[in-house]
DRENGUTOR-342147 format. One record per residue (C-alpha): residue number from 1; residue in one letter; z, y negated, x. Coordinates in steps of 0.5 Angstrom, whole numbers. Each point is the difference from the previous one (the first is absolute). Example, Ala and Ser with C-alpha at 12.3 -4.5 7.8 and 13.67 -1.06 7.14 Angstrom:
BEGIN
<rec 1, "A", <16, 9, 25>> <rec 2, "S", <-2, -7, 2>> 
***
This chain:
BEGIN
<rec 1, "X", <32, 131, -13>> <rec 2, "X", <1, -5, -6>> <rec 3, "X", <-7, -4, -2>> <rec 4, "X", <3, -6, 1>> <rec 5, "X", <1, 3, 8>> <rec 6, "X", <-7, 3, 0>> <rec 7, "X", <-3, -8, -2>> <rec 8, "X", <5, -3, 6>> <rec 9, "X", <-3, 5, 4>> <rec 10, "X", <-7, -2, 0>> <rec 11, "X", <1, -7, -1>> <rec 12, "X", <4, 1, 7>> <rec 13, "X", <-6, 3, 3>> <rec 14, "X", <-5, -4, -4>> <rec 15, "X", <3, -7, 3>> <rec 16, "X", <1, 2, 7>> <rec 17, "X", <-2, -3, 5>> <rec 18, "X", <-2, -6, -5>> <rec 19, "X", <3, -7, 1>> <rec 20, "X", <4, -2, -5>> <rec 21, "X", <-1, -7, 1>> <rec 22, "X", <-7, 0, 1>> <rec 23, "X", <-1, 5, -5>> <rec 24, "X", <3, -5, -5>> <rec 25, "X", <-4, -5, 2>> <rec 26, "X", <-6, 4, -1>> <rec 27, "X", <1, 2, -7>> <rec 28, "X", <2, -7, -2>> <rec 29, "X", <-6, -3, 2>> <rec 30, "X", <-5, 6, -3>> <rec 31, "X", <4, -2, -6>> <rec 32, "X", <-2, -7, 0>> <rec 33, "X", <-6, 1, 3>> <rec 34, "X", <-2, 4, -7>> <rec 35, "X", <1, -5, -4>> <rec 36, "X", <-4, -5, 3>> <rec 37, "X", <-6, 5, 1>> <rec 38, "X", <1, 1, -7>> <rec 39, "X", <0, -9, -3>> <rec 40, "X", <-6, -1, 6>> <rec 41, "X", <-3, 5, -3>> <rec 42, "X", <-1, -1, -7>> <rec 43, "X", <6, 4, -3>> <rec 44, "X", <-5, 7, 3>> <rec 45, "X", <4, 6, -1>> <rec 46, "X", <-6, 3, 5>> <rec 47, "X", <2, -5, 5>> <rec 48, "X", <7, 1, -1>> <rec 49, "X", <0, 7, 1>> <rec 50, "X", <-5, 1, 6>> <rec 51, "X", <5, -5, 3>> <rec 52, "X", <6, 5, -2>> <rec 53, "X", <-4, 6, 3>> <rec 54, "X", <-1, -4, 6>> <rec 55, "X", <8, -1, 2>> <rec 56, "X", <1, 7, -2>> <rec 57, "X", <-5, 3, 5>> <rec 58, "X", <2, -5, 5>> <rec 59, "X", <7, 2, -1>> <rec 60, "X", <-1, 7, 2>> <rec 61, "X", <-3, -2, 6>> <rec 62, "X", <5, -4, 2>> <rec 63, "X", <5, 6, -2>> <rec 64, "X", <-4, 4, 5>> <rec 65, "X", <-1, -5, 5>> <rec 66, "X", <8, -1, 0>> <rec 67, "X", <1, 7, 2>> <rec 68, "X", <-4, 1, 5>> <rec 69, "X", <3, -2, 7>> <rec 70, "X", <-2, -5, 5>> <rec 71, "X", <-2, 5, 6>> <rec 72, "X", <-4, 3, -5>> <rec 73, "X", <-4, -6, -2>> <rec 74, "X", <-1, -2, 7>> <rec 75, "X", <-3, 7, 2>> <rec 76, "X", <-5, -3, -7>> <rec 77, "X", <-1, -6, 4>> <rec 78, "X", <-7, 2, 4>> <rec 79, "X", <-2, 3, -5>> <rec 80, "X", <1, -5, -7>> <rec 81, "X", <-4, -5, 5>> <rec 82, "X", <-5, 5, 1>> <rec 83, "X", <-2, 1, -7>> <rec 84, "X", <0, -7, -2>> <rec 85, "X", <-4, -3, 5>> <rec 86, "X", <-5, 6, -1>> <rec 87, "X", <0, -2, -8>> <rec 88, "X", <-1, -7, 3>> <rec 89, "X", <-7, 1, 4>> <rec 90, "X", <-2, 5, -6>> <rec 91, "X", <1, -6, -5>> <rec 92, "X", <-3, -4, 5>> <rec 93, "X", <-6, 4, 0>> <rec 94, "X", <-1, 4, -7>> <rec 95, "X", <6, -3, -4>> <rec 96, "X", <-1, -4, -8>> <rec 97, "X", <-3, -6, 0>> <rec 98, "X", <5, -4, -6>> <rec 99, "X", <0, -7, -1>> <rec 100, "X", <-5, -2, 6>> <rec 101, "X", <6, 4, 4>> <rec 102, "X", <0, 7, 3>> <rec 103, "X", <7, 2, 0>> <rec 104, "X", <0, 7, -3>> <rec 105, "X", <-2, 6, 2>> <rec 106, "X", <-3, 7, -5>> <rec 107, "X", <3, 6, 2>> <rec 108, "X", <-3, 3, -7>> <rec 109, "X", <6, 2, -3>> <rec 110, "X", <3, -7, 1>> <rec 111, "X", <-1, -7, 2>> <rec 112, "X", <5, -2, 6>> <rec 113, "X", <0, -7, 3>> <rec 114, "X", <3, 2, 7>> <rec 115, "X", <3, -6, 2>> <rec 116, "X", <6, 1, -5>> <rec 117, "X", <2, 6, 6>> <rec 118, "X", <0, -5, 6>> <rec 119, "X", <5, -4, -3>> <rec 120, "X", <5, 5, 2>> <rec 121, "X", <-6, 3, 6>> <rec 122, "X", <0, -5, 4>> <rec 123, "X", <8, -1, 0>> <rec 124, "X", <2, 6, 1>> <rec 125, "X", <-5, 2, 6>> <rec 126, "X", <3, -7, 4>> <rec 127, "X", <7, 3, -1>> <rec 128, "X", <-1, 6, 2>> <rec 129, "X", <-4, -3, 6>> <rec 130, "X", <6, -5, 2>> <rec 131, "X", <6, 6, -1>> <rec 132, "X", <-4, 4, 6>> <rec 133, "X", <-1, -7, 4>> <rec 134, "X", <7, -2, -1>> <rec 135, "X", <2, 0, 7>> <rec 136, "X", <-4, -5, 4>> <rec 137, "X", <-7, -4, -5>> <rec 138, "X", <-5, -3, 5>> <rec 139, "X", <-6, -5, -3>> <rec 140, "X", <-4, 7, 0>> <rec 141, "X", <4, 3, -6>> <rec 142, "X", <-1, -7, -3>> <rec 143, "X", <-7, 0, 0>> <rec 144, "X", <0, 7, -2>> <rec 145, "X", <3, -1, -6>> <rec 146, "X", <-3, -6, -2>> <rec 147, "X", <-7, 5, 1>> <rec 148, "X", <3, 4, -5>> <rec 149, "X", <3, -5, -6>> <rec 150, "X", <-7, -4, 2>> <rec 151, "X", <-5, 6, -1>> <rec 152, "X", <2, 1, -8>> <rec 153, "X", <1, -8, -1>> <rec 154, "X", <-7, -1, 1>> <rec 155, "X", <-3, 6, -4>> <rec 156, "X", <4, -2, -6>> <rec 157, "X", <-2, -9, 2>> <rec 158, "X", <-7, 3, 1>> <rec 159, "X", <0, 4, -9>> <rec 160, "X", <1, -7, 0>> <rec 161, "X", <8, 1, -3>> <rec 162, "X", <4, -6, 3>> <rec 163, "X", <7, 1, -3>> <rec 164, "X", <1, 7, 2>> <rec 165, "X", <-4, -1, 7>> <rec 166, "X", <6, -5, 0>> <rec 167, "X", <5, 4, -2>> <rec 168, "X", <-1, 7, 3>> <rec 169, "X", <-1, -6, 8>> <rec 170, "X", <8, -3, -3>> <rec 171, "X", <3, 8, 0>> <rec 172, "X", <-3, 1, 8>> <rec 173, "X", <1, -7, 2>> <rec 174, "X", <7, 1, -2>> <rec 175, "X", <1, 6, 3>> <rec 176, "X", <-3, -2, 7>> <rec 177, "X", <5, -6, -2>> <rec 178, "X", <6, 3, -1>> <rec 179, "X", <-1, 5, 7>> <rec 180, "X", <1, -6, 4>> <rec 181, "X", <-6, -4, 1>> <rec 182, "X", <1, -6, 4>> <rec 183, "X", <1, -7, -3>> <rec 184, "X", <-5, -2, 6>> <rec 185, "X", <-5, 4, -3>> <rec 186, "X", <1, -2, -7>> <rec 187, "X", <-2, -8, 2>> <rec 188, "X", <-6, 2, 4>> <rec 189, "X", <-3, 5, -6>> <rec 190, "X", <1, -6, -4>> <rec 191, "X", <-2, -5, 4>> <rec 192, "X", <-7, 5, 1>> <rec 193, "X", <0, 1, -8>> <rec 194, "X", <0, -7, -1>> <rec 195, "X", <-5, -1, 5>> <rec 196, "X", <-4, 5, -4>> <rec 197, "X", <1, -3, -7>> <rec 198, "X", <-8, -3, 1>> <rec 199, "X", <-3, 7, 2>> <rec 200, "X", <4, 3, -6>> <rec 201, "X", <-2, -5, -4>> <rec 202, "X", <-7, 2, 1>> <rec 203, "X", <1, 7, -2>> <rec 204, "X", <4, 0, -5>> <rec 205, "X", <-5, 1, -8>> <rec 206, "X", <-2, -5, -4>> <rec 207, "X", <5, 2, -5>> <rec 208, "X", <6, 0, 5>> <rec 209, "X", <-1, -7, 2>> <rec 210, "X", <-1, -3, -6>> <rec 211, "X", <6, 2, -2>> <rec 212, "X", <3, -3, 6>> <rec 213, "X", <-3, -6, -2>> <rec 214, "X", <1, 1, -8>> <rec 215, "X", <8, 0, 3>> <rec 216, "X", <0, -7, 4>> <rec 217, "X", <-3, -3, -7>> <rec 218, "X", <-1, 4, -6>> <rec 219, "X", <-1, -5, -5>> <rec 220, "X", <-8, 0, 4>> <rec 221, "X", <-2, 7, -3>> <rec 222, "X", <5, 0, -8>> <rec 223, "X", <-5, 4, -2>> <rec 224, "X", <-2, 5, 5>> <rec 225, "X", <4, 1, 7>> <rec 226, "X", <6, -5, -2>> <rec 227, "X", <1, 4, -7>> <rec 228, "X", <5, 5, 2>> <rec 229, "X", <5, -5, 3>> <rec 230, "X", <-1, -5, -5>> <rec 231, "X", <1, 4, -6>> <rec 232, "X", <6, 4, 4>> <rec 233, "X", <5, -6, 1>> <rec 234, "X", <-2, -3, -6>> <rec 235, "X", <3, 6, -4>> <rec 236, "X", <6, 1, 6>> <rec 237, "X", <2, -8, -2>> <rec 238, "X", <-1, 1, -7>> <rec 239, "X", <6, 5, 0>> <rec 240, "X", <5, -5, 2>> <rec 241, "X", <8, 3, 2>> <rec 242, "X", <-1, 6, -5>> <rec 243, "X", <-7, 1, -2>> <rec 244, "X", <-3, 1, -7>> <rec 245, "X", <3, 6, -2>> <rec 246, "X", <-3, 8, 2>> <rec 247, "X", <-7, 0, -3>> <rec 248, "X", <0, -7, -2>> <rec 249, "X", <-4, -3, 5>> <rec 250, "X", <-6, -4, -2>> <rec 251, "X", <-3, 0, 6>> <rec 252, "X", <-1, 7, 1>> <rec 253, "X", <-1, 2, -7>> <rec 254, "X", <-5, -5, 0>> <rec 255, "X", <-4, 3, 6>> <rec 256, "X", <1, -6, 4>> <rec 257, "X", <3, 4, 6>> <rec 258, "X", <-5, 5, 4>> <rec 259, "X", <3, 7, 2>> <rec 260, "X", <5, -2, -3>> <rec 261, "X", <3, 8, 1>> <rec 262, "X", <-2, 0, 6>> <rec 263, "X", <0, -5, 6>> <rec 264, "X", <2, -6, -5>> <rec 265, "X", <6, 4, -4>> <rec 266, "X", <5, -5, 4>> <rec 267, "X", <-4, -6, -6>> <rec 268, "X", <2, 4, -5>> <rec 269, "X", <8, 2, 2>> <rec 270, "X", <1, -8, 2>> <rec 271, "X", <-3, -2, -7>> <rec 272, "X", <4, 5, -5>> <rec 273, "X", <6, 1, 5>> <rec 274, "X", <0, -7, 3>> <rec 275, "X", <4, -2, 6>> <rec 276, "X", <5, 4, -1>> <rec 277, "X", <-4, 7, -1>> <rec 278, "X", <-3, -3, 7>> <rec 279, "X", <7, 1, 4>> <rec 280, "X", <1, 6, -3>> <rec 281, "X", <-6, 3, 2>> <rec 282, "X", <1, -5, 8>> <rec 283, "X", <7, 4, -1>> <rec 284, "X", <-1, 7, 0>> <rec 285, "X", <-6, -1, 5>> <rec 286, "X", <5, -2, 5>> <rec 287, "X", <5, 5, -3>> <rec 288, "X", <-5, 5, 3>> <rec 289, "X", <-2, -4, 7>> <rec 290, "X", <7, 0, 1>> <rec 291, "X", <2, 7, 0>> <rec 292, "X", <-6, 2, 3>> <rec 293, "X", <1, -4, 6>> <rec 294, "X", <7, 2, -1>> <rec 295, "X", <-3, 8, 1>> <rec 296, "X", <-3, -3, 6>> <rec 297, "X", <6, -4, 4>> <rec 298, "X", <4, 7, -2>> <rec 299, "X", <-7, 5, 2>> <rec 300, "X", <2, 5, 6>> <rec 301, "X", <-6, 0, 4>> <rec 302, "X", <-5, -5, 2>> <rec 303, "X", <-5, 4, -4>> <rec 304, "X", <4, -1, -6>> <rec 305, "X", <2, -6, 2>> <rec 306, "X", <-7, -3, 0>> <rec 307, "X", <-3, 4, -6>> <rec 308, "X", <5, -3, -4>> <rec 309, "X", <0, -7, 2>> <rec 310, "X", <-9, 0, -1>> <rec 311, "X", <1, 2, -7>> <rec 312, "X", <5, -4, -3>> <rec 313, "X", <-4, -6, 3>> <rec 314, "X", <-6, 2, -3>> <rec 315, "X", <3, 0, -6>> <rec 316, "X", <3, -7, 1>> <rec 317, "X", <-8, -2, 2>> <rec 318, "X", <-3, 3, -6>> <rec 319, "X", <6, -4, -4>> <rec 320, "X", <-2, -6, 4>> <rec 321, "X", <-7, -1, 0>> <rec 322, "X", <-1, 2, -8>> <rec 323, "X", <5, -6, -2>> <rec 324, "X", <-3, -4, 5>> <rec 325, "X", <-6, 2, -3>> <rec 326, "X", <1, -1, -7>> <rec 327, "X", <4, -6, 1>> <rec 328, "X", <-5, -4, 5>> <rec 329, "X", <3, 1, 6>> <rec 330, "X", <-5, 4, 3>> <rec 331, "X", <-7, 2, -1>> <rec 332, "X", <-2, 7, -5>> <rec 333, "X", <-1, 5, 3>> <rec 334, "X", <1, 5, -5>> <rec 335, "X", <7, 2, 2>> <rec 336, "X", <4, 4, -6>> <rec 337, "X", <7, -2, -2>> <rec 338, "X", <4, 6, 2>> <rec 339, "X", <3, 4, -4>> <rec 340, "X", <-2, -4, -6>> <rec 341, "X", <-7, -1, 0>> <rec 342, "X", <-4, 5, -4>> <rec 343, "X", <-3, 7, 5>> <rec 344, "X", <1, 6, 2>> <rec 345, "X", <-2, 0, 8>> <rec 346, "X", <4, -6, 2>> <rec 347, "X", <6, 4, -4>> <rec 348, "X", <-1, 6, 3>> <rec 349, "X", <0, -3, 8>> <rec 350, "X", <7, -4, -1>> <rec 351, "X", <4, 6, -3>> <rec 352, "X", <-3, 3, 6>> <rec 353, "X", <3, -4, 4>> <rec 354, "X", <7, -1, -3>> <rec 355, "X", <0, 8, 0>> <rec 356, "X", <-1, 0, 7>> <rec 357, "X", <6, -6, 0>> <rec 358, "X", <5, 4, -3>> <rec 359, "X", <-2, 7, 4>> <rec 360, "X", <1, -4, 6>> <rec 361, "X", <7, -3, -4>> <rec 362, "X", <2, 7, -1>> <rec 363, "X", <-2, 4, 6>> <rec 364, "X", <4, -3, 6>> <rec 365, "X", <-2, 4, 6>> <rec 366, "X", <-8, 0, 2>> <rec 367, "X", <-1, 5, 4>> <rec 368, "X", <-5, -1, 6>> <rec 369, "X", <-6, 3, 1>> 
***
């Protein structure tokens, strides 16, 4: 066997079962995500290479997630759940206080935040649940799985973590969506959830309602609660069509922008890249929830089906909420920017799940259990 053969050869097995497109994809916005950890962060080599391990690690993950089948995923379903709702109690009880915050649990050899395993937990144990009742739901099946979407949402509101609570409910909510919940059911629990809105309001932090507030009218806070906002559209607009060039942006070099590698790195993109990096990057968001919903629409089984649609749109919910986030829309919520912002556990989750979206591209047949 000739080198050249031999390298064809390992590429091929390397590569199967890895979506082309996807992948793609993927490897461009790691690319450009690299180069703006590397202007938001002050030109850190540190930052630039802890972020280049991050996607390396996380591709990895994704090459082994991509080679396991979805019949051996939904026999991991129970116990993935399991285990992280059993890491949630033990955060609620002994986990690490940080920031006024208890999100982190010590195993001794390394902190783990355990609602990073939900993101994939939740939806994973729900279309599992709907594949074994596909043959007739009744209002009982949807209680059932209500219970089990509401259970970790509310021990991950309770660290108090609003972005991912909202997260990890969007990843259930669009499985019990996409199974066929009633249109009738829908426009009730949103009548009841706007009947809520006084008594939810009443439990929400002091924090989370003056960001609320802060949303409604920034300038009565530019100091304080209004900062982040100001400052991050003010460095959106000053990038104009073509932005100021890479590593030219005053704001960011400047300190204007807070967490400007983590949950404000859009600031930074739209100042140095300007309009046109936006659409770029809105490009390739909708080039990935495109071929997701096309592996979900071509997917086999109702569990593949319903996995795979549940990803991909909490993917296009964490897009959403961190652009209306920086932009103004919607209130902080401490959402990152996905595959952009600066981090390894955020990273980790969604090459997770695209490795589960290729495994289910690749592997046609679902065998029952």
């Amino acid at each position: 066997m000739s080198p050249r053969t031999a390298i064809d050869r390992v590429f091929d097995i390397l590569a199967r079962r890895l979506d082309g497109p996807l992948m793609v994809t993927l490897v461009v916005l790691a690319a450009l995500s690299l180069a703006v950890v590397y202007s938001a962060s002050g030109q850190s080599n540190d930052r630039t290479l802890g972020q280049a391990r991050n996607f390396a690690v996380a591709l990895v993950v994704l090459w082994v997630a991509a080679k396991i089948p979805p019949q051996q995923l939904m026999r991991l379903a129970v116990p993935i759940y399991i285990a992280g709702l059993s890491l949630l109690v033990s955060v609620a009880l002994f986990g690490d206080i940080r920031n006024g915050a208890r999100r982190w649990l010590n195993l001794g050899f390394i902190t783990i935040q355990p609602s990073e395993i939900m993101k994939i937990g939740v939806p994973l144990l729900l279309a599992a649940y709907f594949h074994r009742k596909e043959d007739g739901l009744n209002m009982k099946d949807y209680f059932f799985a209500g219970l089990i979407l509401l259970l970790p949402a509310g021990l991950i509101m309770r660290q108090p973590d609003l972005g991912t609570s909202v997260l990890i409910f969007s990843s259930g909510f669009f499985v019990i969506f996409l199974a066929g919940l009633s249109w009738r059911l829908l426009i009730a629990a949103g009548i009841a959830g706007l009947a809520a809105l006084p008594f939810a309001w009443n439990m929400l932090h002091d924090y989370q309602r003056t960001r609320v507030l802060t949303l409604l009218d920034p300038g009565t806070d530019p100091l304080g609660a209004g900062y982040h906002i100001i400052q991050s559209t003010i460095a959106i607009g000053s990038g104009g069509v073509f932005g100021k060039g890479w590593l030219n942006g005053s704001q960011s070099r400047l300190d204007f922008i807070p967490e400007r590698s983590t949950d404000f790195i859009l600031a930074v993109l739209g100042e140095e890249f300007g309009l046109i990096g936006l659409l770029l990057l809105i490009t390739l968001y909708l080039i990935i929830i495109g071929r997701g919903l096309m592996i979900a629409i071509n997917a086999p089984t109702t569990f593949s089906r319903l996995l795979a649609g549940a990803i991909t749109m909490t993917f296009f919910t964490y897009a959403f909420v961190n652009i209306g986030m920086v932009t103004g829309v919607l209130p902080v919520v401490g959402v990152p920017l996905p595959l952009v912002s600066y981090g390894g556990t955020a990273i980790l989750s969604m090459f997770m799940g695209f490795g589960i979206l290729m495994s289910i591209a690749s592997h046609k047949r679902l065998v029952s259990t």
